[in-house]
mmCIF file of the C-alpha atoms, coordinates in Angstrom:
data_MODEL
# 
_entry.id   MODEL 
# 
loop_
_atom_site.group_PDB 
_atom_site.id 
_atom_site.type_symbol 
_atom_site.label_atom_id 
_atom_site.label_alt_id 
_atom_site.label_comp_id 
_atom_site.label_asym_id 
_atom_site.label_entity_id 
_atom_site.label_seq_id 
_atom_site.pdbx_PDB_ins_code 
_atom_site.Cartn_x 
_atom_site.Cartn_y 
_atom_site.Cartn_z 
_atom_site.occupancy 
_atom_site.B_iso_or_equiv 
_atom_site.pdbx_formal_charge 
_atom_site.auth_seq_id 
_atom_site.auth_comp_id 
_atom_site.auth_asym_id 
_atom_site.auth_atom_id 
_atom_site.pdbx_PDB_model_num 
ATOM 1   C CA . UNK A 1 1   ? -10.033 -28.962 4.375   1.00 0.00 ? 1   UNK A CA 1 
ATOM 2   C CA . UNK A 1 2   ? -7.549  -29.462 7.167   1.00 0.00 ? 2   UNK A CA 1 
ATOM 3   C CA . UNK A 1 3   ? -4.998  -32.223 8.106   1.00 0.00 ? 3   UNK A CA 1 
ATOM 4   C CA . UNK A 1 4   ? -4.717  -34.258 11.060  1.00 0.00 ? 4   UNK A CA 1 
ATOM 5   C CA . UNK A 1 5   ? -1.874  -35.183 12.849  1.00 0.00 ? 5   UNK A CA 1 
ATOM 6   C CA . UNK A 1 6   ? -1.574  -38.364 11.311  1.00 0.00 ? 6   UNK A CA 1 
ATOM 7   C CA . UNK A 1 7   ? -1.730  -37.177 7.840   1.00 0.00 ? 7   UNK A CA 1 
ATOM 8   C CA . UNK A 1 8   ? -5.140  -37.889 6.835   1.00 0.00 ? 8   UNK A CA 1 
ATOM 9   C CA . UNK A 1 9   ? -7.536  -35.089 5.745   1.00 0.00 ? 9   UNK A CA 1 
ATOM 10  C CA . UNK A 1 10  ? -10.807 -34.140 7.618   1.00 0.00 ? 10  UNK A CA 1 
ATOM 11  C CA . UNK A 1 11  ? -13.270 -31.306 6.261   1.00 0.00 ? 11  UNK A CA 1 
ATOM 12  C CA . UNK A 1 12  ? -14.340 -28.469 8.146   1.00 0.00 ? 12  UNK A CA 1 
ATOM 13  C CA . UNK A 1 13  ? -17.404 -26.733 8.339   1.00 0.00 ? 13  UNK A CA 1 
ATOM 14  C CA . UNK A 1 14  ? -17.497 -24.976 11.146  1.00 0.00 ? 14  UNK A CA 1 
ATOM 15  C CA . UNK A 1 15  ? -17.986 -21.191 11.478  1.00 0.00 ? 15  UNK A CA 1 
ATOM 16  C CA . UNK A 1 16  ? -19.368 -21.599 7.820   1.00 0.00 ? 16  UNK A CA 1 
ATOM 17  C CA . UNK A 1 17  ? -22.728 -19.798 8.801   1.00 0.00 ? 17  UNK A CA 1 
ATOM 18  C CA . UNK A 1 18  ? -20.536 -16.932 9.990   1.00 0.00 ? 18  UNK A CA 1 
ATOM 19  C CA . UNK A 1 19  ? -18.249 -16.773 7.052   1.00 0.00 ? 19  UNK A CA 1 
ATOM 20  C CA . UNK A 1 20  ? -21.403 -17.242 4.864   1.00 0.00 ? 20  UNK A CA 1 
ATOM 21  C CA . UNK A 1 21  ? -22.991 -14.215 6.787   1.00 0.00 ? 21  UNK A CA 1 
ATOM 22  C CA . UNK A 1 22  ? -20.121 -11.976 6.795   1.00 0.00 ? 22  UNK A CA 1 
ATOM 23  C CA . UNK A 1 23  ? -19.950 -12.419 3.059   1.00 0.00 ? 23  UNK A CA 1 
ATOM 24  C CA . UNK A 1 24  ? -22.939 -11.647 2.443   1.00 0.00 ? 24  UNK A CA 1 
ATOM 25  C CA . UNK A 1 25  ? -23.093 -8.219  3.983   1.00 0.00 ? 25  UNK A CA 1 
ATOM 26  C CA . UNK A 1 26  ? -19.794 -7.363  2.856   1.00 0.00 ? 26  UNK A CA 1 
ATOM 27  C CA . UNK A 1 27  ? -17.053 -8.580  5.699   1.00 0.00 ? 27  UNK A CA 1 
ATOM 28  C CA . UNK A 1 28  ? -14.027 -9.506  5.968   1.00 0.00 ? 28  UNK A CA 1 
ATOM 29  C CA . UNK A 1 29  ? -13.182 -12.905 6.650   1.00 0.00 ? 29  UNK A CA 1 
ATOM 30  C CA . UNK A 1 30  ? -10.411 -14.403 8.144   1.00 0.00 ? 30  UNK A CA 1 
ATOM 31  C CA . UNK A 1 31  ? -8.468  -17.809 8.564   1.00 0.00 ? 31  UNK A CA 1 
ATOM 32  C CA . UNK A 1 32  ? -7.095  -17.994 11.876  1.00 0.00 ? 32  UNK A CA 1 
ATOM 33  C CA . UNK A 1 33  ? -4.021  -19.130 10.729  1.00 0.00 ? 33  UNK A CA 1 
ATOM 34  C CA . UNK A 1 34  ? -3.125  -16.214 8.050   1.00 0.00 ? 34  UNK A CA 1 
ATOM 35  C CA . UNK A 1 35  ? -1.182  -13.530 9.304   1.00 0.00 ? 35  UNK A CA 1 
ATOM 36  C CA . UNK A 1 36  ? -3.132  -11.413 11.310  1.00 0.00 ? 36  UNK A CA 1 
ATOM 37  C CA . UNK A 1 37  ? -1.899  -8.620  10.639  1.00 0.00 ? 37  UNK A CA 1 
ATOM 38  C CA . UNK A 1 38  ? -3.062  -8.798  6.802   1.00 0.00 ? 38  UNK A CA 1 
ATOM 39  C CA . UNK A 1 39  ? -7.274  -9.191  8.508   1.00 0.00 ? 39  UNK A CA 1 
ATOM 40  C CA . UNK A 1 40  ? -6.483  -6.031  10.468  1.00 0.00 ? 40  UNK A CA 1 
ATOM 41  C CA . UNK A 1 41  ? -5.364  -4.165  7.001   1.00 0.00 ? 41  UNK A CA 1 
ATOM 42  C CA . UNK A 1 42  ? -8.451  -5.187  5.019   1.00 0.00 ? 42  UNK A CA 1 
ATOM 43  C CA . UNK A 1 43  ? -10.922 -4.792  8.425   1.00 0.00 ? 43  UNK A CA 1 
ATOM 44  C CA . UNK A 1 44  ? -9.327  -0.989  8.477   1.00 0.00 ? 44  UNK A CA 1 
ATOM 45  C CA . UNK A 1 45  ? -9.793  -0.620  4.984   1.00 0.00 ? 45  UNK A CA 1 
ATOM 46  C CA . UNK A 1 46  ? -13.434 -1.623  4.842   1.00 0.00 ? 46  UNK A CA 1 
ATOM 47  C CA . UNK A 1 47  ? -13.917 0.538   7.827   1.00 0.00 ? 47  UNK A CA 1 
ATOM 48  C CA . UNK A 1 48  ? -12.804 3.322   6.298   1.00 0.00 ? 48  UNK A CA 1 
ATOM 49  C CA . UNK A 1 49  ? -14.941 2.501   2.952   1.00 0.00 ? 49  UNK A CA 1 
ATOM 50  C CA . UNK A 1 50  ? -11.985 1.536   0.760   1.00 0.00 ? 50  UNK A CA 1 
ATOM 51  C CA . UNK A 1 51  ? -11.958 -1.889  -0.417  1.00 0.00 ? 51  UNK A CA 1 
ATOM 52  C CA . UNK A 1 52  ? -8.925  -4.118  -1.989  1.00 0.00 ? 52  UNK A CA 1 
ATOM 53  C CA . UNK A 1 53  ? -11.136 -7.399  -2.468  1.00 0.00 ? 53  UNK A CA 1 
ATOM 54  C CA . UNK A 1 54  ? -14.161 -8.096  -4.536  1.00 0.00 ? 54  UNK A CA 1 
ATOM 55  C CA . UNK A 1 55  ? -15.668 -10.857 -4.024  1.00 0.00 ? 55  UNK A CA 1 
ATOM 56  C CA . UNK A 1 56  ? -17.621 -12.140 -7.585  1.00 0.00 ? 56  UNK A CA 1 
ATOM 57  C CA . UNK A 1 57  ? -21.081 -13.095 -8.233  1.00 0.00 ? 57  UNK A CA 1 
ATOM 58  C CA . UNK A 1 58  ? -20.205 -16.577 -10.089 1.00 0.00 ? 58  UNK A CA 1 
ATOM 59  C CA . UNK A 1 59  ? -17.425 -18.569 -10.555 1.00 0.00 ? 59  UNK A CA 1 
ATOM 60  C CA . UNK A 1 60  ? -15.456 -17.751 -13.093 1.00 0.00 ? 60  UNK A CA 1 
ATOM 61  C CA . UNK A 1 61  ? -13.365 -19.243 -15.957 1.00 0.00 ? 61  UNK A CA 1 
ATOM 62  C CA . UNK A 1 62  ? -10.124 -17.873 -15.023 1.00 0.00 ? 62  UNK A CA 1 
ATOM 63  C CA . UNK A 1 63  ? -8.729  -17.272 -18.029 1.00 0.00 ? 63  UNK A CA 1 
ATOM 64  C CA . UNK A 1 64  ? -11.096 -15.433 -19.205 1.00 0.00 ? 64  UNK A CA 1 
ATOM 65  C CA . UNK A 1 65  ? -11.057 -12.111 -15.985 1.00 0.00 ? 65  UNK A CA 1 
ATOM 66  C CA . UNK A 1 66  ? -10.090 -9.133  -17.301 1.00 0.00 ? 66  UNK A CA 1 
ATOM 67  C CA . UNK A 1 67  ? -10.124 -6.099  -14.813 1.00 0.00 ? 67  UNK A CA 1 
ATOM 68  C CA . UNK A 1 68  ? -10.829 -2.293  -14.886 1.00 0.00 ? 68  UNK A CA 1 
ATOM 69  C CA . UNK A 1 69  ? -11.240 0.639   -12.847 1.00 0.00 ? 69  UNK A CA 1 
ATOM 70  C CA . UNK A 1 70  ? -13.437 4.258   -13.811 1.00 0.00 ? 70  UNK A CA 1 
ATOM 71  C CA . UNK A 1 71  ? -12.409 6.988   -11.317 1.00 0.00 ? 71  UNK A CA 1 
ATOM 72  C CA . UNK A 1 72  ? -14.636 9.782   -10.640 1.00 0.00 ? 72  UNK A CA 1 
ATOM 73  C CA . UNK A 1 73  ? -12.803 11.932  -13.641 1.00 0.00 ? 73  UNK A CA 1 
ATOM 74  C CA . UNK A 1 74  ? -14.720 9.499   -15.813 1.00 0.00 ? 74  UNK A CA 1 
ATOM 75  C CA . UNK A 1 75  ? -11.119 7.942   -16.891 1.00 0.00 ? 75  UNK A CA 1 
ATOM 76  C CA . UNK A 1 76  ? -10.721 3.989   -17.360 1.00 0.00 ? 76  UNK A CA 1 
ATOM 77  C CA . UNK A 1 77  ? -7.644  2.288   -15.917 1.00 0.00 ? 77  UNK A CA 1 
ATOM 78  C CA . UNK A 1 78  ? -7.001  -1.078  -17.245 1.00 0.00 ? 78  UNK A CA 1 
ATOM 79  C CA . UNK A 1 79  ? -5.183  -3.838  -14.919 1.00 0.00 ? 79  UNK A CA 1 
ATOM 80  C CA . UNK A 1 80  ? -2.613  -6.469  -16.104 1.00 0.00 ? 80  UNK A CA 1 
ATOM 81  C CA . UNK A 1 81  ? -2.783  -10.224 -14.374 1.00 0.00 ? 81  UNK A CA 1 
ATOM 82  C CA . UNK A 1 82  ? 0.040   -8.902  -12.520 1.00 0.00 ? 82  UNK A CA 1 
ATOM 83  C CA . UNK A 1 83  ? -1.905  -6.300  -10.891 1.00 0.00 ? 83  UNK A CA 1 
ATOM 84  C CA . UNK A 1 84  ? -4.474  -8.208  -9.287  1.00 0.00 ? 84  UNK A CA 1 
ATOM 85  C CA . UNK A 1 85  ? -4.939  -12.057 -8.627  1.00 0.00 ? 85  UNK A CA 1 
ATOM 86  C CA . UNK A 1 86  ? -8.051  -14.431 -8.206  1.00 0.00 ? 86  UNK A CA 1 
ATOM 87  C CA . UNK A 1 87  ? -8.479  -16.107 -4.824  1.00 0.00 ? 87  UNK A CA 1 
ATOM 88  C CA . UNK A 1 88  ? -10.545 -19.431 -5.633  1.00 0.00 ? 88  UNK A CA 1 
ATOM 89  C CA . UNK A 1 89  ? -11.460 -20.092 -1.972  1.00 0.00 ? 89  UNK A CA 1 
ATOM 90  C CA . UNK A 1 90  ? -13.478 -16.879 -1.740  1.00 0.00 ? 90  UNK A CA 1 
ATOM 91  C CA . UNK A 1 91  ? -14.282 -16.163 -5.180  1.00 0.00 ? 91  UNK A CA 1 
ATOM 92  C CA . UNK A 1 92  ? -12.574 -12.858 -5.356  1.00 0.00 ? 92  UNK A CA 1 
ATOM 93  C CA . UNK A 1 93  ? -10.738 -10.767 -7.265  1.00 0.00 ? 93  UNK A CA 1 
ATOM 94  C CA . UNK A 1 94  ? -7.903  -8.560  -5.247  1.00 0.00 ? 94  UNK A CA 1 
ATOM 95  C CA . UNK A 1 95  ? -5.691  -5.898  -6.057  1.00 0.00 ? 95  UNK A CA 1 
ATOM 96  C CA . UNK A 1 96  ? -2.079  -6.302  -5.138  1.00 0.00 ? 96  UNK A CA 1 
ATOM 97  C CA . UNK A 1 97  ? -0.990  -2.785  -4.287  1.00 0.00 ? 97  UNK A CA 1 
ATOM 98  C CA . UNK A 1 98  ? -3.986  -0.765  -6.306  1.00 0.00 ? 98  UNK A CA 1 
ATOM 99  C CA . UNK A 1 99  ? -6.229  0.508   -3.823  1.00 0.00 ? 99  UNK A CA 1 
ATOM 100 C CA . UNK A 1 100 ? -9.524  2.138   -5.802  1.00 0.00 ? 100 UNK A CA 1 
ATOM 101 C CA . UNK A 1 101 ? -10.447 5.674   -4.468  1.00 0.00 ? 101 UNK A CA 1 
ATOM 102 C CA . UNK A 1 102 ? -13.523 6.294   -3.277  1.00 0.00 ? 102 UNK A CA 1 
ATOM 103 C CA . UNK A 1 103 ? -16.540 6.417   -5.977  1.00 0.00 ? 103 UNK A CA 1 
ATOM 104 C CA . UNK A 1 104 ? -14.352 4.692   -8.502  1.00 0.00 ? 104 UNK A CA 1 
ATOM 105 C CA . UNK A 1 105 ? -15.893 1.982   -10.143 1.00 0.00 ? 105 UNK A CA 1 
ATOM 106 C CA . UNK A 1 106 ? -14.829 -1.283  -10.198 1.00 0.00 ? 106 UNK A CA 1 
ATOM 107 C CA . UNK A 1 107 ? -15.168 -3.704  -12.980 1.00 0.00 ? 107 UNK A CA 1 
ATOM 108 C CA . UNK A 1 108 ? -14.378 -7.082  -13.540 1.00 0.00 ? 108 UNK A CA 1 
ATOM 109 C CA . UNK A 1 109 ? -15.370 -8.933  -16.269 1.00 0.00 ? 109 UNK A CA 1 
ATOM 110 C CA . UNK A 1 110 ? -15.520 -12.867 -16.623 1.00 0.00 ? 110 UNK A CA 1 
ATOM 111 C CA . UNK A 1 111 ? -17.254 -15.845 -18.400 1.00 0.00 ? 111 UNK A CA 1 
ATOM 112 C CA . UNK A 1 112 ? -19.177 -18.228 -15.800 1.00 0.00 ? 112 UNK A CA 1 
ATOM 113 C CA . UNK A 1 113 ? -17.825 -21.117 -15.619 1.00 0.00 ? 113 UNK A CA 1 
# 
């Protein structure tokens, strides 16, 4: 959704293949008008096989995502709301600071909405 210069709304759809694609192969998407310097964190991230962001299979009922992580040792690490939050416009689930080593698990756990 964007607004126009007089104040009404218009809806977007364009690039929404590419976003849609990108997604679906595990990208990172970007809105051009976030700070770009954030995209070129996560884009070095998931180049480097380390991911902040997980994006969900469903929708979820808010309330209701809890969040863990099982490192290689085998050892569960549970995450308070203030460790992560839920991004509605992508359907994902990021850490704030946490970043997950590699071969943890991650686990998130939600009732559909």
């Amino acid at each position: 959704m964007c607004t126009s210069t007089d104040g009404s709304t218009c809806s977007l759809g364009v690039g929404q293949r590419y976003i849609n694609v990108s997604e679906d192969v595990g990208g990172v998407v970007a809105d051009i008008r976030d700070p770009f310097d954030d995209f070129v964190d996560n884009l070095g991230l998931l180049a480097a096989g380390l991911q902040r962001s997980f994006t969900l299979s469903e929708v979820p009922q808010v309330d209701t995502l809890a969040v863990e992580v099982v490192n290689d040792f085998g050892a569960t690490v549970l995450f308070d709301e203030q460790d992560w939050s839920y991004d509605a416009a992508v359907n994902a689930v990021t850490f704030v600071s946490y970043l997950p080593e590699p071969g943890s698990q991650v686990i998130i756990r939600y009732t559909p909405r």
